[in-house]
N, CA, C and O atoms as a printed pandas DataFrame, in Angstrom:
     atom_number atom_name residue_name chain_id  residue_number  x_coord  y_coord  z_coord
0              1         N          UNK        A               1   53.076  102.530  171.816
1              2        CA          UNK        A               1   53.837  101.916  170.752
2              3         C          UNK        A               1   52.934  100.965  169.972
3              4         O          UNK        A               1   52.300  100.120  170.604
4              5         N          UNK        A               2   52.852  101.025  168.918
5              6        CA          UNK        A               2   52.480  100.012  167.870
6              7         C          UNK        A               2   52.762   98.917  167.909
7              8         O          UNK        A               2   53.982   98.849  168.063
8              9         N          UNK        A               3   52.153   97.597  167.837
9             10        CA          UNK        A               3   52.968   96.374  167.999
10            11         C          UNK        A               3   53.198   95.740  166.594
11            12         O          UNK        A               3   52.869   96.474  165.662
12            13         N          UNK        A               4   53.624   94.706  166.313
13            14        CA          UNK        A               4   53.594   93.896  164.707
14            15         C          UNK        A               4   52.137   93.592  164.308
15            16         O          UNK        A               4   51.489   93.646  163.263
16            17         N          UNK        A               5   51.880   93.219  165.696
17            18        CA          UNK        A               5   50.503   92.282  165.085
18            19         C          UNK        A               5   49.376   93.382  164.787
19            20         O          UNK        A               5   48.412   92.795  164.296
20            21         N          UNK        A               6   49.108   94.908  164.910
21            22        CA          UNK        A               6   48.273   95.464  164.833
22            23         C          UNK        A               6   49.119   95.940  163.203
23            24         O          UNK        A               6   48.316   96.211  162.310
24            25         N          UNK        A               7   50.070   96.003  162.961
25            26        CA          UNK        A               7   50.432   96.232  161.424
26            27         C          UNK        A               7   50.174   95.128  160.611
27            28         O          UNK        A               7   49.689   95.560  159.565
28            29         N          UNK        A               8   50.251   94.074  160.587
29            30        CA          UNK        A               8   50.264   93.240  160.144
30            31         C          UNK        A               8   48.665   92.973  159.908
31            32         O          UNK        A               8   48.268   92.697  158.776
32            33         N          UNK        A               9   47.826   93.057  160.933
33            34        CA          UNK        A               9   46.163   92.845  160.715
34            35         C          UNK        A               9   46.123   94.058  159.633
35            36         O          UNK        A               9   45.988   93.691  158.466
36            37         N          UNK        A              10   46.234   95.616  159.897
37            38        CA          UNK        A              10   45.964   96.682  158.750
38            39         C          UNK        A              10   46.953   96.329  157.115
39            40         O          UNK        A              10   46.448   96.541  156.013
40            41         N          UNK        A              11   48.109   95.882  157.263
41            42        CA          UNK        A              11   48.705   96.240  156.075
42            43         C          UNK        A              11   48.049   94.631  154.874
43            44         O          UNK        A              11   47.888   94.807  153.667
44            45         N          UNK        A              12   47.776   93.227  155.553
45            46        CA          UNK        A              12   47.506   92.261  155.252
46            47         C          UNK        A              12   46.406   92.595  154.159
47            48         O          UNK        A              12   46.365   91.716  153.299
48            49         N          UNK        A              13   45.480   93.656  153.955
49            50        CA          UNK        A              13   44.361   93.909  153.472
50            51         C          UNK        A              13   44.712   94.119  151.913
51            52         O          UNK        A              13   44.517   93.758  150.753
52            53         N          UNK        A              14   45.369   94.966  152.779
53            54        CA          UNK        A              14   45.712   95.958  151.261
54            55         C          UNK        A              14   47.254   94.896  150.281
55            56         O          UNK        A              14   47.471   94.928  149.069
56            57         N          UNK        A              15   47.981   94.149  151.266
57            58        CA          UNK        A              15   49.057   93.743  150.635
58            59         C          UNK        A              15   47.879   92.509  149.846
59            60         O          UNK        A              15   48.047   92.600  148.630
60            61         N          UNK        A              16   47.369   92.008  149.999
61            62        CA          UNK        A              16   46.520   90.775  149.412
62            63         C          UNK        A              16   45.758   91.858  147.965
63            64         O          UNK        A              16   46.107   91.602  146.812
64            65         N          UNK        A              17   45.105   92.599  148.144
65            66        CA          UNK        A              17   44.979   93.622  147.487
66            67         C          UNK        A              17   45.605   93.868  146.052
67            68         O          UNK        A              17   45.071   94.008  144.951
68            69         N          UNK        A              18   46.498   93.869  146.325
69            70        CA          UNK        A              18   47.466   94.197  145.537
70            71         C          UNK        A              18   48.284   92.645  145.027
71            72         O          UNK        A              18   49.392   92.759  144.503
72            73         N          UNK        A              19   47.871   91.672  145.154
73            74        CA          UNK        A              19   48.423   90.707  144.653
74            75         C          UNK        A              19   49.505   90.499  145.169
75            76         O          UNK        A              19   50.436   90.130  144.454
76            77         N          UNK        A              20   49.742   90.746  147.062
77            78        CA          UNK        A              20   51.319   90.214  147.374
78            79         C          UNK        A              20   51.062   89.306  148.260
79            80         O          UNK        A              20   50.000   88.690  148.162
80            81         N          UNK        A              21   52.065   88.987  149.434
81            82        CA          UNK        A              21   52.182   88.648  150.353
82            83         C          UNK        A              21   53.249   89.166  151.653
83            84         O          UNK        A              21   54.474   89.281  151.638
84            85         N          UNK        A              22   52.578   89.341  152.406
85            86        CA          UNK        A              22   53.375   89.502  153.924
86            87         C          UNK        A              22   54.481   88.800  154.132
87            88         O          UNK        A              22   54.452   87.610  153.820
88            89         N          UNK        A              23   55.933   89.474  154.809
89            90        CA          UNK        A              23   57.148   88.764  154.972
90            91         C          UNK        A              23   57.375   89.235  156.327
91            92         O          UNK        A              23   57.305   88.465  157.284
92            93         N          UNK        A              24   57.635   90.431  156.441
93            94        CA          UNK        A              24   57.801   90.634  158.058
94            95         C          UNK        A              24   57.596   92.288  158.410
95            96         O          UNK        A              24   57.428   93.281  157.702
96            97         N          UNK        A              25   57.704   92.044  159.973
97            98        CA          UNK        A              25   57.495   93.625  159.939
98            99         C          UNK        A              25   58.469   94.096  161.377
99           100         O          UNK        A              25   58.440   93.380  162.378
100          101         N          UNK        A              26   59.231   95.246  161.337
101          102        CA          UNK        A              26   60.065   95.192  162.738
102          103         C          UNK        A              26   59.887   96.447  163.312
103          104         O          UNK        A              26   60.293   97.465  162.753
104          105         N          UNK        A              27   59.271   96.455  164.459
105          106        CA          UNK        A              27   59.105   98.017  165.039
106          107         C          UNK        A              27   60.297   97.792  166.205
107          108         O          UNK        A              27   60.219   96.898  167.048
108          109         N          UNK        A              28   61.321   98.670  166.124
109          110        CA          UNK        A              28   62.156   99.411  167.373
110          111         C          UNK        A              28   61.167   99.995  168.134
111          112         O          UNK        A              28   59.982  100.258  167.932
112          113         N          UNK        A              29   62.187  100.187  169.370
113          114        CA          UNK        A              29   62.127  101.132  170.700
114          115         C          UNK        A              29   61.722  102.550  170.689
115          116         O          UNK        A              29   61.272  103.128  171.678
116          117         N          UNK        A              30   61.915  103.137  169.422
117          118        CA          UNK        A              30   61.878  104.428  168.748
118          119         C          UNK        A              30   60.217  104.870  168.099
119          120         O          UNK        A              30   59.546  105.902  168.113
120          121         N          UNK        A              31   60.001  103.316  167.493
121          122        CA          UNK        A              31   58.389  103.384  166.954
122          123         C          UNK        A              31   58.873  103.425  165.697
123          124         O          UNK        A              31   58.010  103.733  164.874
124          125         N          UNK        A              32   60.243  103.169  165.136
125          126        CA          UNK        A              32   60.379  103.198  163.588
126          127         C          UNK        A              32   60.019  101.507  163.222
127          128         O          UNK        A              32   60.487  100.401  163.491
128          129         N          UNK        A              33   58.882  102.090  162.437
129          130        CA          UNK        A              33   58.537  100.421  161.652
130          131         C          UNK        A              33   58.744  100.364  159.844
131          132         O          UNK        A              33   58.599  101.121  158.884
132          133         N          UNK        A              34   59.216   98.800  160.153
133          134        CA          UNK        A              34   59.736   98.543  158.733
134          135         C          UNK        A              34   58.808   97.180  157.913
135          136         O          UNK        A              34   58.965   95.987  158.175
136          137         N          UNK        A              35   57.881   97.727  156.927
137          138        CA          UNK        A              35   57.151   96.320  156.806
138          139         C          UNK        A              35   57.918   95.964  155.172
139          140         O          UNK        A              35   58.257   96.749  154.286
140          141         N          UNK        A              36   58.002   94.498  155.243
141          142        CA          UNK        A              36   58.679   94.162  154.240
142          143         C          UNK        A              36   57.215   93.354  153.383
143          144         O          UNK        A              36   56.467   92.673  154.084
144          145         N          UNK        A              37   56.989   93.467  152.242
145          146        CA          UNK        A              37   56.405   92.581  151.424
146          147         C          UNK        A              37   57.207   92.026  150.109
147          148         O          UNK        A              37   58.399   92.146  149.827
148          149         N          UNK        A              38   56.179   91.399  149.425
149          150        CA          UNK        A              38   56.735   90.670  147.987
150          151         C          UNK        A              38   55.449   90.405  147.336
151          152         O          UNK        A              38   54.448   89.978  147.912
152          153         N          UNK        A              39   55.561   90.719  145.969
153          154        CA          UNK        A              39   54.885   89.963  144.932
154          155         C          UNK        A              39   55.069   89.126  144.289
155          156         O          UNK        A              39   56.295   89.042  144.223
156          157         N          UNK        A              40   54.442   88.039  143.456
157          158        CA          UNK        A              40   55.057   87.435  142.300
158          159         C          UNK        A              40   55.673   87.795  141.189
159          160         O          UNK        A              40   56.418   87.147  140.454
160          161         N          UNK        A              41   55.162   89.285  141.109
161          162        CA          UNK        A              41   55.258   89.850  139.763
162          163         C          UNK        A              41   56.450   91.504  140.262
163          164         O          UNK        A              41   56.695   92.364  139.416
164          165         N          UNK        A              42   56.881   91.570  141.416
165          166        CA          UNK        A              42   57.597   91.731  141.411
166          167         C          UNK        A              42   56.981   93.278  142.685
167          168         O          UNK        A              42   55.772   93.262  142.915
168          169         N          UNK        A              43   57.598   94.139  143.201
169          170        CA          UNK        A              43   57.133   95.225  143.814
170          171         C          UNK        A              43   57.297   96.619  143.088
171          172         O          UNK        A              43   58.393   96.697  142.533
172          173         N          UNK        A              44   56.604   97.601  142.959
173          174        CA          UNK        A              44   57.296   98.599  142.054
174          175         C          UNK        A              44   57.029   99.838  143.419
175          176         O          UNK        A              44   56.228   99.372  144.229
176          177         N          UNK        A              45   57.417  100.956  143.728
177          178        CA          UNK        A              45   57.197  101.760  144.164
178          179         C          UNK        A              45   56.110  102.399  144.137
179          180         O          UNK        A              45   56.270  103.333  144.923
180          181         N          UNK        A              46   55.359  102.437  143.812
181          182        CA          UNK        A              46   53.288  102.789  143.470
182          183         C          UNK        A              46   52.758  102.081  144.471
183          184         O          UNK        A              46   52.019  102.576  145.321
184          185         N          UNK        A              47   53.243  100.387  144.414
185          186        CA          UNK        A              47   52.967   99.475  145.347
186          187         C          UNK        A              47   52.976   99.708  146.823
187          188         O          UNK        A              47   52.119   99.547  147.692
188          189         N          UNK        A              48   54.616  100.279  146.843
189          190        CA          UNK        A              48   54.645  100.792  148.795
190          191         C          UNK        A              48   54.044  101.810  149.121
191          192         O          UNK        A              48   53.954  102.106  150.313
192          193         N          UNK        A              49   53.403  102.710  147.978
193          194        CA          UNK        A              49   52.709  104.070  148.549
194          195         C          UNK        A              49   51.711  103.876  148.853
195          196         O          UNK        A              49   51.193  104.676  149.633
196          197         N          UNK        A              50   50.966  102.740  148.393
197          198        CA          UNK        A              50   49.634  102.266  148.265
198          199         C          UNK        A              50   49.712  101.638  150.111
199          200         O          UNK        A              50   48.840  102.100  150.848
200          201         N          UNK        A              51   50.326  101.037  150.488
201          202        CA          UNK        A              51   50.607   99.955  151.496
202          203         C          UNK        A              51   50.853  101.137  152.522
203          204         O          UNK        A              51   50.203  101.270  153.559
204          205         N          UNK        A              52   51.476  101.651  152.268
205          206        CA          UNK        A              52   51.659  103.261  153.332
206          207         C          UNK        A              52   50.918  103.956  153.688
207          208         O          UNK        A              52   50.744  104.326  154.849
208          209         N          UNK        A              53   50.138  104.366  152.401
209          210        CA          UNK        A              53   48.787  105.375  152.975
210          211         C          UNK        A              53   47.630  104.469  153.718
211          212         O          UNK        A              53   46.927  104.878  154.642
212          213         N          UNK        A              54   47.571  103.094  153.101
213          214        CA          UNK        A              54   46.574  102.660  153.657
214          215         C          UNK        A              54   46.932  102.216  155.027
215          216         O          UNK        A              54   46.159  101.775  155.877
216          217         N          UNK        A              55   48.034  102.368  155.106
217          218        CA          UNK        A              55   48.167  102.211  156.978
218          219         C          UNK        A              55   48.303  102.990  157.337
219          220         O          UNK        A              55   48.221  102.889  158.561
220          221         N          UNK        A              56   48.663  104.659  156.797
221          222        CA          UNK        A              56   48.594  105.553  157.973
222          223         C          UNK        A              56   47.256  106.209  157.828
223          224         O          UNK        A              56   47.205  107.327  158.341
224          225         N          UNK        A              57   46.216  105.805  157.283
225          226        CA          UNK        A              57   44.456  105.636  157.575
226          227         C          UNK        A              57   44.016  105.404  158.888
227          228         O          UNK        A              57   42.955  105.719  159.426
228          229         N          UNK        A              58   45.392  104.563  159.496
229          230        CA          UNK        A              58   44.893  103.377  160.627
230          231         C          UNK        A              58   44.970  104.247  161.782
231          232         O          UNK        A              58   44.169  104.703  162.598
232          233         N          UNK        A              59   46.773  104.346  161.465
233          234        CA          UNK        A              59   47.834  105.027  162.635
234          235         C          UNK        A              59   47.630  106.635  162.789
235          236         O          UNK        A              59   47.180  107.188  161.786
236          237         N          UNK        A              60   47.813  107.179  163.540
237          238        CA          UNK        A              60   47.328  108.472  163.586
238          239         C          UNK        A              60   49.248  109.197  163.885
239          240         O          UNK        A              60   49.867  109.000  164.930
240          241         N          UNK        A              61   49.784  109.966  162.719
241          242        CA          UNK        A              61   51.423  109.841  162.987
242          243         C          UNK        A              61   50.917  111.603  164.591
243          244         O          UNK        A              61   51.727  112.172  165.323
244          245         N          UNK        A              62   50.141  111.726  164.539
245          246        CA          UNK        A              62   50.547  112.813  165.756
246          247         C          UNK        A              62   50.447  111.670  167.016
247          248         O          UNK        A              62   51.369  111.723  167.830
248          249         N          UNK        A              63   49.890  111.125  167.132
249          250        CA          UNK        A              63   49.015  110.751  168.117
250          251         C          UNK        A              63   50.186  109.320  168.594
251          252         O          UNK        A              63   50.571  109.383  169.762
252          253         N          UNK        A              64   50.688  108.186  167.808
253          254        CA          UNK        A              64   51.341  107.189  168.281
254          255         C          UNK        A              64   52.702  107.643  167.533
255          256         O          UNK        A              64   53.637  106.843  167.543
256          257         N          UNK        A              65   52.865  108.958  166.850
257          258        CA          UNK        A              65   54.484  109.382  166.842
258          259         C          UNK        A              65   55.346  108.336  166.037
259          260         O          UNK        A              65   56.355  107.912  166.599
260          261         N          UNK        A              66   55.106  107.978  165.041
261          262        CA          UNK        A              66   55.989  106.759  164.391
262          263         C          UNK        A              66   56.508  107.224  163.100
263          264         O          UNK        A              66   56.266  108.321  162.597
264          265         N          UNK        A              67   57.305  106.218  162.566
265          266        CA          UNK        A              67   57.864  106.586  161.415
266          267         C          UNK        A              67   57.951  105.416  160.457
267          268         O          UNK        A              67   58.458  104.413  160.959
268          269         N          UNK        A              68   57.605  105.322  159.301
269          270        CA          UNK        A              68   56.647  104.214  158.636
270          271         C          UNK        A              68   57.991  104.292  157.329
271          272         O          UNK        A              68   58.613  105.249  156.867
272          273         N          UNK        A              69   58.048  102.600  157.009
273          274        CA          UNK        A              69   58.974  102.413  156.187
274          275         C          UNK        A              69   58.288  100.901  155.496
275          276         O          UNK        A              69   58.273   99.835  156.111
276          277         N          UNK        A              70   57.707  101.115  153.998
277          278        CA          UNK        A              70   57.272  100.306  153.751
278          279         C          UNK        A              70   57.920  100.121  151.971
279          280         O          UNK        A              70   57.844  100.950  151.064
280          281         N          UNK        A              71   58.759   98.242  151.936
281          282        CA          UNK        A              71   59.681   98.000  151.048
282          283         C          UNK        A              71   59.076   96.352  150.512
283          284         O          UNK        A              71   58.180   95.610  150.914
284          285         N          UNK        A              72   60.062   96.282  149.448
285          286        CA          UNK        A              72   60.217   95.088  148.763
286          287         C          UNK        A              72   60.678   94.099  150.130
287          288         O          UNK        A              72   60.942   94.660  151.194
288          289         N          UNK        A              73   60.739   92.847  150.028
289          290        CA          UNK        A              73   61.747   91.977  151.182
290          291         C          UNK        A              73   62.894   91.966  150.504
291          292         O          UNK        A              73   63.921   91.556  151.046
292          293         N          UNK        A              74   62.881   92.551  148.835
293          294        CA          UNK        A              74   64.592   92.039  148.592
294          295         C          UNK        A              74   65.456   91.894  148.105
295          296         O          UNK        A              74   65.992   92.887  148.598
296          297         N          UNK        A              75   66.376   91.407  147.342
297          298        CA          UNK        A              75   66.645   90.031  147.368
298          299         C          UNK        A              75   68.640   89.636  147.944
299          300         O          UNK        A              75   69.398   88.721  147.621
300          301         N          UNK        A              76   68.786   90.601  148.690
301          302        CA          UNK        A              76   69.886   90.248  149.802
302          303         C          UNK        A              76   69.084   89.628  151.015
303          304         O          UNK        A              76   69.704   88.810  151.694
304          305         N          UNK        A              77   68.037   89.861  151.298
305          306        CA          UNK        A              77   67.747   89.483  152.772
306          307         C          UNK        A              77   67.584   87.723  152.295
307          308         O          UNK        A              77   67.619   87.075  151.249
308          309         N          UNK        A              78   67.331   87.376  154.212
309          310        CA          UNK        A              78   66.957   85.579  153.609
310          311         C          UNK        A              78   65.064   85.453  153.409
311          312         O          UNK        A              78   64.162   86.111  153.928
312          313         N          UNK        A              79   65.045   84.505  152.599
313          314        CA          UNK        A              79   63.402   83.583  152.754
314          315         C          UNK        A              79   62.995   83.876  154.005
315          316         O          UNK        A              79   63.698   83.631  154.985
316          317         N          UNK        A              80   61.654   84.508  154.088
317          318        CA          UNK        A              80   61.273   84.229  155.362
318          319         C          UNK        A              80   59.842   83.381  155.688
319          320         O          UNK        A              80   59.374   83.059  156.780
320          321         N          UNK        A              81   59.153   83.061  153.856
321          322        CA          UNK        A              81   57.986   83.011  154.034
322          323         C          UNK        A              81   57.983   81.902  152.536
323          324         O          UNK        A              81   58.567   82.179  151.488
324          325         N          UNK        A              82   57.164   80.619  152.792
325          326        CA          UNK        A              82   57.373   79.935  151.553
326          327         C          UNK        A              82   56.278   80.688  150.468
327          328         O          UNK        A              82   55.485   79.854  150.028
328          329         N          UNK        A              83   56.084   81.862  150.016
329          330        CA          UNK        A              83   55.857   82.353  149.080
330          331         C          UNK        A              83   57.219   83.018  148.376
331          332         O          UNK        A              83   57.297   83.150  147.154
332          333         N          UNK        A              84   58.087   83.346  149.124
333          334        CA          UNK        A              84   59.366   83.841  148.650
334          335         C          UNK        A              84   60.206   82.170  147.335
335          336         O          UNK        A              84   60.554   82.057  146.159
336          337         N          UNK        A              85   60.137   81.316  148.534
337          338        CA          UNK        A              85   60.242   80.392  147.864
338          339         C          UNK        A              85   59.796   79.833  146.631
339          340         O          UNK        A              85   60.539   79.411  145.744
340          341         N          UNK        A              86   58.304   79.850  146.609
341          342        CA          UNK        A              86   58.067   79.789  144.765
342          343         C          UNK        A              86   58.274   80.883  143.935
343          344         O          UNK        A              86   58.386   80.725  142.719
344          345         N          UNK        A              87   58.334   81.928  144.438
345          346        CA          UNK        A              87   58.578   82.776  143.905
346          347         C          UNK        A              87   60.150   82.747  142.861
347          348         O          UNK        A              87   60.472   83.052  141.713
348          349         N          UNK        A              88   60.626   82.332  143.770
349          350        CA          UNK        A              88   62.297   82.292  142.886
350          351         C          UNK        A              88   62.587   80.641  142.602
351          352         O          UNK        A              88   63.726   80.174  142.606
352          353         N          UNK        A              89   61.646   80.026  142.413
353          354        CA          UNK        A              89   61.221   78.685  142.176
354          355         C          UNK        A              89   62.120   78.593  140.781
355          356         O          UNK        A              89   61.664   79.439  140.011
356          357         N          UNK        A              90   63.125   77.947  140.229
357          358        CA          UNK        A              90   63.952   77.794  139.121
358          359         C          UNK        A              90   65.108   79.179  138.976
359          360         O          UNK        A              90   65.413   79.725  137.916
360          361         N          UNK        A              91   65.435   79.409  139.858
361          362        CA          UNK        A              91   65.686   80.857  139.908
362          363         C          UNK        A              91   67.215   80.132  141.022
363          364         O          UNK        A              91   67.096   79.285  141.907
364          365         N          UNK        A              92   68.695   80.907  140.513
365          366        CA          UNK        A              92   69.794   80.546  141.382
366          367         C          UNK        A              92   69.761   81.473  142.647
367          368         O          UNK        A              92   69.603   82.679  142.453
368          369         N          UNK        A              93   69.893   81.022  143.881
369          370        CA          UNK        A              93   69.981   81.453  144.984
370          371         C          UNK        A              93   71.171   81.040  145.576
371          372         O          UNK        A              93   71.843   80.115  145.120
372          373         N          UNK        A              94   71.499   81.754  146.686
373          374        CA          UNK        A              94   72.746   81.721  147.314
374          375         C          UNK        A              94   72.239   80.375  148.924
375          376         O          UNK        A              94   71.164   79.836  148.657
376          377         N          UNK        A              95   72.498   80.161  149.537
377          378        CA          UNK        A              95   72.845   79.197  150.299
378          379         C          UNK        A              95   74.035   79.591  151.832
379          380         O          UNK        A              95   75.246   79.428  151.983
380          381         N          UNK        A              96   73.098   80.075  152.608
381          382        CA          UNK        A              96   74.229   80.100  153.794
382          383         C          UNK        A              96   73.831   78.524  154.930
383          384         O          UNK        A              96   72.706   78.051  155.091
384          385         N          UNK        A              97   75.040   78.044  155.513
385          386        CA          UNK        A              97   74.805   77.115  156.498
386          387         C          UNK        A              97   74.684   77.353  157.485
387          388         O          UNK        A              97   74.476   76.465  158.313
């Protein structure tokens, strides 16, 4: 099984790369992994293909059997990273307690 931290060292390259930043990443029991990023300027789909191929460079899909899901963080999910935060810096957000 793949862990976070070996996605997170490969995808960090390329997400900086590309002018983003890292938010999170969640691998199940199954080996389905989900890496979430963000830009300032926003994510477009070109972006996650880019972030995809360059990690399955890494991962070998016969060999560790996984299933790769690479997205925007959002903007239903919560902040997870104070780049999210300037990011929507003057910007109305919702508020749970």
């Amino acid at each position: 099984m793949i862990s976070k931290e070996e996605i997170r060292k490969v995808a960090e390259s390329k997400i900086k790369q590309l002018d983003g930043f890292f938010v999170d990443v969640k691998v199940n029991i199954s080996n389905a992994i989900t890496l979430f990023y963000d830009r300032m300027d926003g994510v477009q789909v070109e972006h996650c293909l880019e972030v995809s191929k360059h990690i399955e460079e890494y991962f070998d899909r016969d060999i560790q059997d996984y299933e790769l899901t690479v997205c925007s963080a959002g903007l239903d999910n919560p902040f997870m990273v104070d780049q999210q935060y300037h990011k929507n810096n003057g910007k109305e957000v919702g508020v749970l307690l």
